[in-house]
C-alpha positions as a Markdown table, in Angstrom:
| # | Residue | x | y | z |
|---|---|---|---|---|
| 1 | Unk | 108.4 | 96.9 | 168.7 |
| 2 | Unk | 112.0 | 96.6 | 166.8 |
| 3 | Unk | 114.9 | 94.9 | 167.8 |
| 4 | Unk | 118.2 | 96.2 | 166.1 |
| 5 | Unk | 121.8 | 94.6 | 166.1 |
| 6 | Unk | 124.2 | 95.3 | 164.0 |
| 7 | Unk | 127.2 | 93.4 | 162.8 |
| 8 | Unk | 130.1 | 93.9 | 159.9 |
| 9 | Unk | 132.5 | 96.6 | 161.4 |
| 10 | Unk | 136.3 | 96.8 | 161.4 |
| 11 | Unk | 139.3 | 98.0 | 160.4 |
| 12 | Unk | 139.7 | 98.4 | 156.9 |
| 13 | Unk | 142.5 | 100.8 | 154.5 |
| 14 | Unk | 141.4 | 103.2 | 152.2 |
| 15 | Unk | 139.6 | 101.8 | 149.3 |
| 16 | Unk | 138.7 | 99.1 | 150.7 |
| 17 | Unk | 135.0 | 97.3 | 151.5 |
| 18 | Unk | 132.5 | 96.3 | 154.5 |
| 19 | Unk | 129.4 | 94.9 | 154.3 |
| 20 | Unk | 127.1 | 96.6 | 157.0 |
| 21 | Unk | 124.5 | 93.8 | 158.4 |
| 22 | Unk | 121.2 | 94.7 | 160.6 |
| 23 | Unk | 119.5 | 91.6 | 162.2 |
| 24 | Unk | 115.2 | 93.1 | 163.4 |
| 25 | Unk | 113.4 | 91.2 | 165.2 |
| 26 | Unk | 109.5 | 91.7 | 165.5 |
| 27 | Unk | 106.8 | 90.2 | 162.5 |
| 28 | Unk | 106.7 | 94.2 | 161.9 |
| 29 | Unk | 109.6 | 94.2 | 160.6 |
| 30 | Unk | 108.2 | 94.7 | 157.0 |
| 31 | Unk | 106.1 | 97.6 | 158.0 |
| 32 | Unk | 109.1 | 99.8 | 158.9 |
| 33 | Unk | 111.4 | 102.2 | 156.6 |
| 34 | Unk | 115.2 | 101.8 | 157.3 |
| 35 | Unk | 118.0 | 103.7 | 157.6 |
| 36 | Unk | 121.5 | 103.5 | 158.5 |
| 37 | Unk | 123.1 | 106.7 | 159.9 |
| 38 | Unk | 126.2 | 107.5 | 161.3 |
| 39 | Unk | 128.3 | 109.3 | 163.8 |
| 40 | Unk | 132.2 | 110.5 | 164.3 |
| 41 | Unk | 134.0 | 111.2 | 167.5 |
| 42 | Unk | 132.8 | 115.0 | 168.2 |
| 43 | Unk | 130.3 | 114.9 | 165.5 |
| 44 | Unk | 126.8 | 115.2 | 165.6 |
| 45 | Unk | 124.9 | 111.9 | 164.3 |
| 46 | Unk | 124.9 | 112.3 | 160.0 |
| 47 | Unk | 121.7 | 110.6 | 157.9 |
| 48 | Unk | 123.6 | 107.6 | 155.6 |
| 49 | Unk | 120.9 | 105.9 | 153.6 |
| 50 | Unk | 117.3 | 104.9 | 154.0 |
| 51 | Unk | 115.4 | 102.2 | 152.4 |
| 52 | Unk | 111.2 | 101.7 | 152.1 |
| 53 | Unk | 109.5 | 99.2 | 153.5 |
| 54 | Unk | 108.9 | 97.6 | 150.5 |
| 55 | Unk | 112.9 | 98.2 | 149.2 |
| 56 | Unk | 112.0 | 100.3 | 146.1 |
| 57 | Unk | 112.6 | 103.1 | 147.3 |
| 58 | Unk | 116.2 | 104.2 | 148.2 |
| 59 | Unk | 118.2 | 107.5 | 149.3 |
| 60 | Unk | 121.9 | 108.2 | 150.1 |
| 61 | Unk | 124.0 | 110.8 | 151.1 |
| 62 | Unk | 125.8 | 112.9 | 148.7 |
| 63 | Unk | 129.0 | 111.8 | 150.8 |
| 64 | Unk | 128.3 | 108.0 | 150.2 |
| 65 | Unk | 126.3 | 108.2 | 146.8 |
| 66 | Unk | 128.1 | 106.0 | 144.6 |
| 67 | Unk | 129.5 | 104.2 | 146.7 |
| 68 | Unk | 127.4 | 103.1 | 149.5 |
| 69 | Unk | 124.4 | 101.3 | 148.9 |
| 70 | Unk | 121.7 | 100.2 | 150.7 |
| 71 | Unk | 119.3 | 97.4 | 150.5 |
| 72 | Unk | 117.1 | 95.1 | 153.0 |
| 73 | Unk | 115.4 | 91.3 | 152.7 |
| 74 | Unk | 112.2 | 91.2 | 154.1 |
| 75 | Unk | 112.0 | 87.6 | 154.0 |
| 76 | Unk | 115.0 | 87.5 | 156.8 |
| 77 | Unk | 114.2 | 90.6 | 158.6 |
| 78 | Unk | 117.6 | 92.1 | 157.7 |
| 79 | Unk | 118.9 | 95.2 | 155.8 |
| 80 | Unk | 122.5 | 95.6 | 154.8 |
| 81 | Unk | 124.6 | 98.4 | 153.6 |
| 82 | Unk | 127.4 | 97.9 | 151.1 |
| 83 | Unk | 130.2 | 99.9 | 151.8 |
| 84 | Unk | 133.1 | 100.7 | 148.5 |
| 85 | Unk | 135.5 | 102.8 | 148.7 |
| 86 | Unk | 136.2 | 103.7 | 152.1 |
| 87 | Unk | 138.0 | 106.9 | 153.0 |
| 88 | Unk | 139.0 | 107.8 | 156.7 |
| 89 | Unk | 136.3 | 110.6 | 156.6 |
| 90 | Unk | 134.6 | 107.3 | 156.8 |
| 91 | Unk | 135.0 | 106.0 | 160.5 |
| 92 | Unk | 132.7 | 106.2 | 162.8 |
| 93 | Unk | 129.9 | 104.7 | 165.1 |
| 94 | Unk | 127.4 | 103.2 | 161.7 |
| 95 | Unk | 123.8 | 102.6 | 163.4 |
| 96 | Unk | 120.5 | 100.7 | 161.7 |
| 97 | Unk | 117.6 | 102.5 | 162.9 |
| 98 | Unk | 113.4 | 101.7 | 161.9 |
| 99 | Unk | 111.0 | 104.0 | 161.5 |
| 100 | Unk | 107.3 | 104.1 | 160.3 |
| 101 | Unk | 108.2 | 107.3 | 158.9 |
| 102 | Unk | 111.6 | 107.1 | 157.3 |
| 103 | Unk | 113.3 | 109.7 | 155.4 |
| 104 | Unk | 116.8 | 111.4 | 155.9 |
| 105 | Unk | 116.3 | 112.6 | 159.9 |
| 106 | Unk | 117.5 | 111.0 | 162.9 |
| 107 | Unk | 113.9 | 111.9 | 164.7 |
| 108 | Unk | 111.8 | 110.2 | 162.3 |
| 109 | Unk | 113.4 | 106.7 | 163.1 |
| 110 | Unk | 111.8 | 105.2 | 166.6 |
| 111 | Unk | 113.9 | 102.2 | 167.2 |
| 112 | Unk | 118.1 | 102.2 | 167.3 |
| 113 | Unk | 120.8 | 99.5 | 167.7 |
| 114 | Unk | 124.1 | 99.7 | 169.6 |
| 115 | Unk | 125.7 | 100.6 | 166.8 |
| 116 | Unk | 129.3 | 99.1 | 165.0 |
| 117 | Unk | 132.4 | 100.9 | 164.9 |
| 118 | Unk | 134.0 | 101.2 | 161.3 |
| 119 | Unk | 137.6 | 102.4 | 161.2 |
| 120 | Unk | 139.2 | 103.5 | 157.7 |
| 121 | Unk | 142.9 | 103.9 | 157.7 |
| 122 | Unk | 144.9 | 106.2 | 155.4 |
């Protein structure tokens, strides 16, 4: 089993930067593909960007591509997305989520944290 917290959210203005931060617990940890996803007020939950287990594998959303990015260090159980750029279409409810299976669908992923709020103001 997974733990998930995230950290990192706030209030930023457009164009500006936050650096996402998921803390796992569990000696699994390594095992698991990771993804962050995201999710406005009235909107259904959106695929960000996953990672491999092993980190060299990568995939964003066309929305973030370029200027999200994600990566992860095994060696302290964490992943991390890098966030450039930020545009109000931005804010939302960001979540880290682990899966054994990956890819770009909420379904896939079996563990979820509580999630961090990122605001983007115009």
């Amino acid at each position: 089993q997974v733990q998930l917290v995230e950290s990192g959210g706030g209030l930023v203005r457009t164009g500006g930067s936050l650096r996402l931060s998921c803390a796992a617990s569990g000696r699994t940890f390594r095992s698991y593909a990771m993804g962050w996803f995201r999710q406005a007020p009235g909107k259904e939950r959106e695929f960000v960007a996953t990672i491999s287990w092993s980190g060299g594998i990568t995939s964003h959303a066309d929305s973030v591509k370029g200027r999200f990015t994600i990566s992860r260090d095994n060696a302290k159980n964490m992943v991390y997305l890098q966030m450039n750029s930020l545009k109000p279409e931005d804010t939302a409810v960001y979540y880290c989520a682990a899966g054994l299976g990956g890819g770009t669908e909420a379904a896939r992923f079996d563990y979820w944290g509580q999630g961090t709020q990122v605001t983007v103001s115009s």
